[in-house]
NUGU-346055 format. One line per 4 residues: their letters; for each residue x, y, z of C-alpha. Coordinates in Angstrom, 1 decimal. Layout:
# NUGU-346055
A	X/Y/Z ~ ...
//
This chain:
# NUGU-346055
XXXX	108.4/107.2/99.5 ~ 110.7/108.4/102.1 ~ 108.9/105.9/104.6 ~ 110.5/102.9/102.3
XXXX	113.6/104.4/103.2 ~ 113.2/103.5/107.0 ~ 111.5/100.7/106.8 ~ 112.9/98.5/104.1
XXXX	116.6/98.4/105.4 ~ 114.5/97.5/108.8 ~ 112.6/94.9/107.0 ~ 115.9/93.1/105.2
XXXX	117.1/92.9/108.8 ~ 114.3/91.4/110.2 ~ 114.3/88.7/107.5 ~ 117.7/87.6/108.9
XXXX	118.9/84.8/109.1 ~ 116.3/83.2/106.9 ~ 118.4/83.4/103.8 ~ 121.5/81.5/102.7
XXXX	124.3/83.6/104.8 ~ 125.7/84.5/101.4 ~ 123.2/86.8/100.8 ~ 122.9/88.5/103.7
XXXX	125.6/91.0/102.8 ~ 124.0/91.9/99.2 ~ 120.6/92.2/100.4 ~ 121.8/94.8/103.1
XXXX	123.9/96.7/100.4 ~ 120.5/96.4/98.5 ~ 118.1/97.8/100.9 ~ 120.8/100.7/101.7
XXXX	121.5/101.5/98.5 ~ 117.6/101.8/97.6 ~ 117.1/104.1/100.6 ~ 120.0/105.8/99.7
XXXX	118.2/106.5/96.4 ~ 115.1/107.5/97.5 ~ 116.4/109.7/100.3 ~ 118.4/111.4/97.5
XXXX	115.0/112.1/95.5 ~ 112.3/112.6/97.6 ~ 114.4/114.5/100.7 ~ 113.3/117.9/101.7
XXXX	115.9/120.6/101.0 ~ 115.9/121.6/105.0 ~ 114.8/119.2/107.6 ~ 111.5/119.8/109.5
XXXX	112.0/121.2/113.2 ~ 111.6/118.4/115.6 ~ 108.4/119.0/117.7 ~ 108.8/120.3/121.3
XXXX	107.6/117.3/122.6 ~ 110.3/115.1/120.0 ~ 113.0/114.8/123.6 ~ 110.4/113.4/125.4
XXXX	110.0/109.8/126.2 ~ 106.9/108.1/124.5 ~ 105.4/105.0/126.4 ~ 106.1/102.9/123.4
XXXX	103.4/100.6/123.6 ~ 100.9/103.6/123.5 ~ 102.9/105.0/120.4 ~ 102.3/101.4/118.7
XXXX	98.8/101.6/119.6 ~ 98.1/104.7/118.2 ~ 99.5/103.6/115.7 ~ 97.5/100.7/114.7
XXXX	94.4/102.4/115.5 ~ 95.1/104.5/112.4 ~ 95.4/101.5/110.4 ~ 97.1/102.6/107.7
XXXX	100.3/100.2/107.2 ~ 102.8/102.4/106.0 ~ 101.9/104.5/109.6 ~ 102.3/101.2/111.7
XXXX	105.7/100.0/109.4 ~ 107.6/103.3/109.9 ~ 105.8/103.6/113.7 ~ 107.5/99.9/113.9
XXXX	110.7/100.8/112.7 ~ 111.0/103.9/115.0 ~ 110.2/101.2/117.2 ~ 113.2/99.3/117.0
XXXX	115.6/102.5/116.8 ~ 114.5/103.7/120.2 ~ 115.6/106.8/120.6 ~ 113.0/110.3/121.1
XXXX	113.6/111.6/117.8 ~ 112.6/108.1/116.2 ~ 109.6/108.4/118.5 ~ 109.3/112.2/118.2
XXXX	109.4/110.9/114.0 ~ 106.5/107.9/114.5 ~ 104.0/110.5/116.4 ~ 104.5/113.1/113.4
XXXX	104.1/110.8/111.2 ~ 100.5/109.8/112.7 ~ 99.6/113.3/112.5 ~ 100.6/113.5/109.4
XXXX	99.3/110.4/107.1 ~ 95.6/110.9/107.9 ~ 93.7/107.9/106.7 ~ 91.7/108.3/103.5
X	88.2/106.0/103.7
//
């Protein structure tokens, strides 16, 4: 669940400008709200350590790649999200969750 919490405020944005204007504004209050929600719920008490490796810079086309070799789309979503934040702990946050969300066949 907490992966909806990246992705669909990142998802609302990305649908912009395709909607009347006047609802730009209550979709984003939307999206926050709902990852506001599901942070709230689904949150660890105590964040997990960033990995050694989270400060350093990740070729981000190899980080998408790995990405969609592990096919599963909530992996590539968040990995696209982190993405389009750009910073090492977004990366450090994409990579983890790789390792992480094994896929199931």
């Amino acid at each position: 669940m907490l992966v909806h919490a990246a992705t669909a405020p990142n998802a609302v944005l990305r649908t912009l400008p395709a909607p009347p204007a006047r609802l730009w504004e209550p979709s984003l209050r939307a999206a926050w709200a709902a990852s506001a929600a599901v942070t709230a719920a689904y949150a660890p008490r105590a964040p997990a350590p960033v990995p050694a490796t989270g400060g350093a810079a990740a070729d981000a086309e190899d980080l998408f790649a790995r990405a969609a070799a592990h096919g599963d789309d909530h992996t590539i979503k968040f990995t696209d999200t982190a993405l389009d934040v750009g910073d090492a702990l977004a990366f450090a946050a994409a990579r983890r969750a790789i390792e992480l969300n094994r896929p199931v066949f």
